[in-house]
N, C-alpha and C positions, 0 to 999 in steps of 0.2 A: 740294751739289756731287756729282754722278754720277764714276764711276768710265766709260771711253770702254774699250773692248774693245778696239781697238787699240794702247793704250797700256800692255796687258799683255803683258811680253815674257816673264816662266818664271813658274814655281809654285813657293812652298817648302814644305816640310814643318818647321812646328815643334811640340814638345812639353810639354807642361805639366810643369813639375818637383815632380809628387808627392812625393816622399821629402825634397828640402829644404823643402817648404809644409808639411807633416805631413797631407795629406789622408788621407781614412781612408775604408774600407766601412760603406756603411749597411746593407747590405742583400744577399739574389741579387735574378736574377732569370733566367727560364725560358728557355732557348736555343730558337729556332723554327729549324727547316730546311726549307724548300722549304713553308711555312706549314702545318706538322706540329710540334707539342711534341715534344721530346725529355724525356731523361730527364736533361738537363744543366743546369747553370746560370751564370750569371757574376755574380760579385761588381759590386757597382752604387756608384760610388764618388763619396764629394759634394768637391768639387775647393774650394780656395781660392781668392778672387780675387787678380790678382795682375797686374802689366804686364808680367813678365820671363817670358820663355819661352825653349827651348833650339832652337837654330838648326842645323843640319846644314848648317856652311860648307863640309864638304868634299864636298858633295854631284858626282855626275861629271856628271850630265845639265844640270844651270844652274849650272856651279863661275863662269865668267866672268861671269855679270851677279850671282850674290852675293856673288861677291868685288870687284865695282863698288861695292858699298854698305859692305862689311864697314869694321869702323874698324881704323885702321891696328894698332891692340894685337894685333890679331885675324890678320893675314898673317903670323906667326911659325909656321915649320913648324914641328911636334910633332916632340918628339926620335926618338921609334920611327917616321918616316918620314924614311929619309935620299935617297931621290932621287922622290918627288912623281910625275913623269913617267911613270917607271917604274909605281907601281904604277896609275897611271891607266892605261896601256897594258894592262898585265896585266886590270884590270877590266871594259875594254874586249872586251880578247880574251876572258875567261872570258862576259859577255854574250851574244857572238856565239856560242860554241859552245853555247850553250843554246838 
């Protein structure tokens, strides 16, 4: 069963929860830029497997079709945002002036 390109309505961003899985570095490895070696490196990290990953529900760009899906435990505003709206506005506006 194919996935139909029409039938995808947003994109979400989710992330692997390193720090609760205890993943860990194995290794660097050489930073390229503009396909030149630098003199930099990044840690190379072997991930655990896992089914749970972290969701960014309050994401501004697709909040209304991942809060279609989200489960109802999950629609509870966080205490340190007391009007939602609000800072969606503001998010909005600080975007555009960029």
């Amino acid at each position: 069963m194919g996935v139909i390109l029409q039938d995808i309505v947003c994109s979400v961003n989710i992330q692997h929860n390193c720090i609760d899985l205890g993943c860990t570095n194995t290794g660097q490895q050489p930073v390229y830029q503009e396909q030149t070696l630098t003199s930099r490196s990044r840690c190379i990290v072997q991930h655990k497997p896992t089914p749970h990953y972290i969701l960014n529900v309050y994401s501004i760009h697709n909040y209304d079709y991942i809060c279609l899906v989200m489960p109802d435990t999950l629609h509870e505003t966080p205490l340190r945002v007391t009007n939602v709206a609000e800072v969606r506005a503001l998010a909005v506006q600080q975007m555009r002036e960029k």
